[in-house]
Each structure stands twice: as structure tokens, then as C-alpha cells.
C-alpha positions in Angstrom: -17.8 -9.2 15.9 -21.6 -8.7 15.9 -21.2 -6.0 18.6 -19.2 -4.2 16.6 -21.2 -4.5 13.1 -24.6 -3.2 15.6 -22.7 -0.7 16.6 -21.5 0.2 13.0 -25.5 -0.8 11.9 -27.0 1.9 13.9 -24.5 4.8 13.1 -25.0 3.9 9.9 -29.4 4.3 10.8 -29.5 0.7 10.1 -31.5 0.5 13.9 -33.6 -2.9 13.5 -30.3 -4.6 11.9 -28.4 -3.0 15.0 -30.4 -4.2 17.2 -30.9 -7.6 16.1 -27.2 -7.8 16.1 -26.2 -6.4 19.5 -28.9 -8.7 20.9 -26.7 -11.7 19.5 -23.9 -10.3 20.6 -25.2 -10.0 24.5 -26.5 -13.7 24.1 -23.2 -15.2 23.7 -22.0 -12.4 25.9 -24.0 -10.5 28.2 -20.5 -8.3 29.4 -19.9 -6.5 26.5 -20.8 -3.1 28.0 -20.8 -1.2 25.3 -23.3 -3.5 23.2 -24.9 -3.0 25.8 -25.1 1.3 26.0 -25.6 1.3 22.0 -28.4 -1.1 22.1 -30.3 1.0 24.7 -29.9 3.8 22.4 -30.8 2.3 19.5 -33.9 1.0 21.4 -35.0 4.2 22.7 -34.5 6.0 19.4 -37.1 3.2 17.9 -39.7 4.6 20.5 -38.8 1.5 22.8 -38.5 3.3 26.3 -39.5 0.7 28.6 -36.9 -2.1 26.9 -34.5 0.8 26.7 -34.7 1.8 30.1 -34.3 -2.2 31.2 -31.0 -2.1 29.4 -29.7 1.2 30.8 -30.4 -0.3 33.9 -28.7 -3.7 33.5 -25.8 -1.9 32.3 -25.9 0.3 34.9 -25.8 -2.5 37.5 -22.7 -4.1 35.3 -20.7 -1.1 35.9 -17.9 -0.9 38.0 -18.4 1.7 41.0 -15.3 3.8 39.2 -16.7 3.1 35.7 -15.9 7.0 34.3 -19.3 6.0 32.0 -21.4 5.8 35.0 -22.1 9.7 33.9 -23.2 8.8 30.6 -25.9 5.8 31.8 -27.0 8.2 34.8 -27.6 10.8 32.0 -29.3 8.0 29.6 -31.2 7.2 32.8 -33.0 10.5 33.3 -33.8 10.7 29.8 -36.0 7.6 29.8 -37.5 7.8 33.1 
């Protein structure tokens, strides 16, 4: 649930709320891959590359090998490198 309201936070521009809640989210459950994509864009649109870039890369690593959004993350990759 607090995935989901992060997610819904930071479309919404709420991007400290979002955060804070896709945070708790990956505490309780660190495979929730797409908690995981939106917080790395919500932190790099803060001005937070480095902490961006360490999610994108966790994620990246969580992926499976077939993962069609191994695209997307290779794409977020280059942007914050």
C-alpha cells in the first residue's frame, strides 16, 4: 500500500512524501521493483543523482535477465551517469 500511495505521491509532485513512502515500502519489502524505478526518479528529479543512481543500480541488479524493463533502467542508467 505505501508503494502505491509514493507512486500516486509523486505523480501527483508530492516528491518528498513519495519518497518517504516508497522508502517504507522497500523496508518491509526491498522486491517491489517498481517502488523501486519510481523512487529513483523521484530521487533524481530532487537533484539527488548519486542516491538515484544507487537505486537504478539495485534495481537493475533485481532484475530478471528477460525483465522487458531492463530497457527502461539501462536508459535511466545513462541519464545519471
Amino acid at each position: 500500500m505505501a508503494a502505491n500511495l509514493g507512486i500516486l505521491a509523486v505523480q501527483q509532485g508530492r516528491l518528498p512524501d513519495g519518497i518517504a513512502l516508497m522508502r517504507e515500502a522497500l523496508e518491509r519489502d526491498p522486491q517491489l521493483l517498481e517502488a523501486r524505478f519510481s523512487l529513483a526518479r523521484a530521487l533524481a528529479l530532487t537533484g539527488d543523482r548519486a542516491g538515484a543512481l544507487a537505486e537504478a543500480e539495485r534495481l537493475f541488479g533485481q532484475l530478471p535477465l528477460d525483465a522487458p524493463q531492463r530497457a527502461e533502467v539501462t536508459r535511466l542508467l545513462a541519464a545519471l551517469r
